[in-house]
C-alpha positions as CSV (number, residue, x, y, z in Angstrom):
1,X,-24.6,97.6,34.5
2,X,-26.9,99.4,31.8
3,X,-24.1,102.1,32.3
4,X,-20.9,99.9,32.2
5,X,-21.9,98.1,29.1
6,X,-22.5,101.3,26.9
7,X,-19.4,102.9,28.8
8,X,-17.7,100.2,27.2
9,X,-19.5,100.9,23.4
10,X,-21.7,98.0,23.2
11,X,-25.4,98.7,21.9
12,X,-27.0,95.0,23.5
13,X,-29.7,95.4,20.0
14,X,-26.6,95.3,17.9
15,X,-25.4,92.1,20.2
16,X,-28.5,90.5,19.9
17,X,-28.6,90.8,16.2
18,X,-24.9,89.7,15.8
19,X,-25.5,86.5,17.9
20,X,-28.8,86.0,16.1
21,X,-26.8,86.2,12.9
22,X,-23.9,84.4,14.4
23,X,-26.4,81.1,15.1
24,X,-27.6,81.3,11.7
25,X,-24.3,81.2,10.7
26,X,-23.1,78.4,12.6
27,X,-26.4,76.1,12.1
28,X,-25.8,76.9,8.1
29,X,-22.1,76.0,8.4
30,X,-23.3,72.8,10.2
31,X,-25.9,71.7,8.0
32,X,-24.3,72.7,4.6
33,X,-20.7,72.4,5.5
34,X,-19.7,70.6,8.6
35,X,-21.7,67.6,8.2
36,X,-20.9,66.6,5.0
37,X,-17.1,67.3,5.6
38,X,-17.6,65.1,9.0
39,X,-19.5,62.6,6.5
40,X,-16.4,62.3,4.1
41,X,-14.0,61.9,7.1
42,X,-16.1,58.9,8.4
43,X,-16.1,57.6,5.3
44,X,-12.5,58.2,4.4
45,X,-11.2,56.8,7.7
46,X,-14.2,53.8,7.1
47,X,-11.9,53.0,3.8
48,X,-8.5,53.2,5.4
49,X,-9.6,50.9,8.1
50,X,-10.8,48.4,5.5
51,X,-7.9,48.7,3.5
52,X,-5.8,48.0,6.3
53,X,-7.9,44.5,7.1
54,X,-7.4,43.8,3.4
55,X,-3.5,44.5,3.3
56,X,-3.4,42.3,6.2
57,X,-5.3,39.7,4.4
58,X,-3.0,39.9,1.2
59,X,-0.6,40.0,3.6
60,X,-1.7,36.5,5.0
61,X,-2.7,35.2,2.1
62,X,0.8,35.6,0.7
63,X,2.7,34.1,3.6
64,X,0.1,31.5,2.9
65,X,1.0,31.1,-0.4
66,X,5.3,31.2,0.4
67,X,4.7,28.4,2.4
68,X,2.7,26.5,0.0
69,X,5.6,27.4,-2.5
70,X,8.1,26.2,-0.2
71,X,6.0,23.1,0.2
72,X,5.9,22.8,-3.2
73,X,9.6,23.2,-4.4
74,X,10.5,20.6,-1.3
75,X,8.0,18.3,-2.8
76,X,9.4,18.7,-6.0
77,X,12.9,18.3,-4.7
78,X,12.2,15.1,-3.1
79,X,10.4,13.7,-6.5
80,X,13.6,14.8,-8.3
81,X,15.7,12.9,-5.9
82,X,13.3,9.7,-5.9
83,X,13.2,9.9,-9.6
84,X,17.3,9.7,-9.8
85,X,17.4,7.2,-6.8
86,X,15.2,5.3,-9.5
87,X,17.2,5.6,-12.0
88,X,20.3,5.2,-10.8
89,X,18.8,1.6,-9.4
90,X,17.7,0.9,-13.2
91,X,20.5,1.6,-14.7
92,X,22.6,-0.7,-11.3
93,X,19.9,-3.6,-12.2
94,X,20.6,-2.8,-16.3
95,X,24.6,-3.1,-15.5
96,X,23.9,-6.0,-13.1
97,X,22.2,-7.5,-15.9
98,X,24.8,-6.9,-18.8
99,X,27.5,-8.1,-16.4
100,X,25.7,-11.2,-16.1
101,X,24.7,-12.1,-19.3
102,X,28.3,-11.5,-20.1
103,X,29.5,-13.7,-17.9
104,X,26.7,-16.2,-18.5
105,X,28.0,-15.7,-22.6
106,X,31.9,-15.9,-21.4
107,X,31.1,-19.2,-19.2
108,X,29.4,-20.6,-22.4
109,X,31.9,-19.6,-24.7
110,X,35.0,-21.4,-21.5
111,X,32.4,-24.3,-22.2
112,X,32.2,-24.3,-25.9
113,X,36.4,-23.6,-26.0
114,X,36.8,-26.4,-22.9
115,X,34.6,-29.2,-25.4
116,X,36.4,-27.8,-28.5
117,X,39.8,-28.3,-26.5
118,X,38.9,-31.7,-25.0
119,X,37.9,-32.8,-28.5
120,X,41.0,-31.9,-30.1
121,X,42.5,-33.4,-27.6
122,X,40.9,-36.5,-28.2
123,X,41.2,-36.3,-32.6
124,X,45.0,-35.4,-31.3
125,X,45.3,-38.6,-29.0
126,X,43.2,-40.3,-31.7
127,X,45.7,-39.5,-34.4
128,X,48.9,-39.9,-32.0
129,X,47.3,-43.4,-31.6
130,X,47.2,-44.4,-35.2
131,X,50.5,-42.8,-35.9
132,X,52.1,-44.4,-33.0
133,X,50.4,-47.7,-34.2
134,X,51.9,-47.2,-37.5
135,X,55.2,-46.1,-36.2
136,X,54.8,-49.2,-34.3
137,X,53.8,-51.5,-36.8
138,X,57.0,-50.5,-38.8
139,X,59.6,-50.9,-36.3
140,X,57.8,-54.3,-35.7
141,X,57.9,-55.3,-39.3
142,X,61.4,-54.0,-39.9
143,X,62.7,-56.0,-36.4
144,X,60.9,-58.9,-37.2
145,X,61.3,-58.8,-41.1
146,X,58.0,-60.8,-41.2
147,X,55.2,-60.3,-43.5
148,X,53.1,-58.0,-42.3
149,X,49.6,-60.2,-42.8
150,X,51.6,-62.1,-39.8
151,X,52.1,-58.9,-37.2
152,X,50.3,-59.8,-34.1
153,X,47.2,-57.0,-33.6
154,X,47.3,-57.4,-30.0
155,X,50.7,-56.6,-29.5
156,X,50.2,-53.4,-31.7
157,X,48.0,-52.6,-29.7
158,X,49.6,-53.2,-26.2
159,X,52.5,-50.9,-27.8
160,X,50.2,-48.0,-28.8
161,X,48.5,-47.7,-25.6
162,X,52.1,-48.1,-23.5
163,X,53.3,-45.3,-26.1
164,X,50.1,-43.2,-25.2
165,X,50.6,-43.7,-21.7
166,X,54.5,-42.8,-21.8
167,X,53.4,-39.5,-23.2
């Protein structure tokens, strides 16, 4: 084999010290090099993987917080409708109101017109009365011809009231 290795041009002293020099090489690489590049890949993938948990998070927070929004804008809604329901009541109850204390005014002022009506009424029957009794008394005293001191009141009266009750 001694003769088929340096057939082929390999001196096994210059081997040995390339290997020798090829382990120093590859435990200085992985000391001084490979390690701390493996180091700053753990740590690098360590940081991606924790972002990730906390884009998920925010992620979750924020659907979170859309529903809450929603929530709240319904909420609001609903108060804003209530509030005009409300409202809208008041302002039924306020027209209610008006309507009848107008009417309760318009029935007084019917009463106030129906008195005032029914007591001109009564001055007008009042003064068709004493005109009719002094129509009467005329027509008496001019048939008659009599002194007026003699005119029967009674029958003055039972004239007037005939006269009223003609009307």
């Amino acid at each position: 084999m001694d003769q088929f290795v340096s057939q082929l041009g390999i001196d096994w002293r210059l081997l040995v010290s390339q290997a020798v020099n090829f382990l120093i090489v590859l435990v200085v690489l992985r000391l001084f090099v490979y390690k701390p590049v493996l180091d700053i890949l753990h740590e690098r993938k360590r940081k991606i993987e924790e972002g990730l948990v906390k884009a998920e998070e925010a992620e979750r927070r924020l659907s979170e917080v859309d529903l809450i929004k929603k929530e709240k804008i319904h909420d609001a809604e609903t108060e804003i409708l209530q509030l005009f329901k409300e409202s809208d009541s008041k302002l039924k109850l306020t027209e209610e109101e008006r309507l009848m204390e107008i009417e309760k005014k318009t029935g007084q002022a019917m009463k106030n017109a129906e008195l005032m009506m029914e007591q001109k009424k009564t001055e007008f029957d009042k003064a068709l009365g004493e005109n009719a009794r002094h129509l009467v008394r005329a027509a008496i005293e001019k048939v008659t011809a009599l002194d007026p001191k003699q005119i029967d009141e009674a029958l003055i009266e039972r004239a007037t009231r005939e006269a009223i009750k003609a009307k």
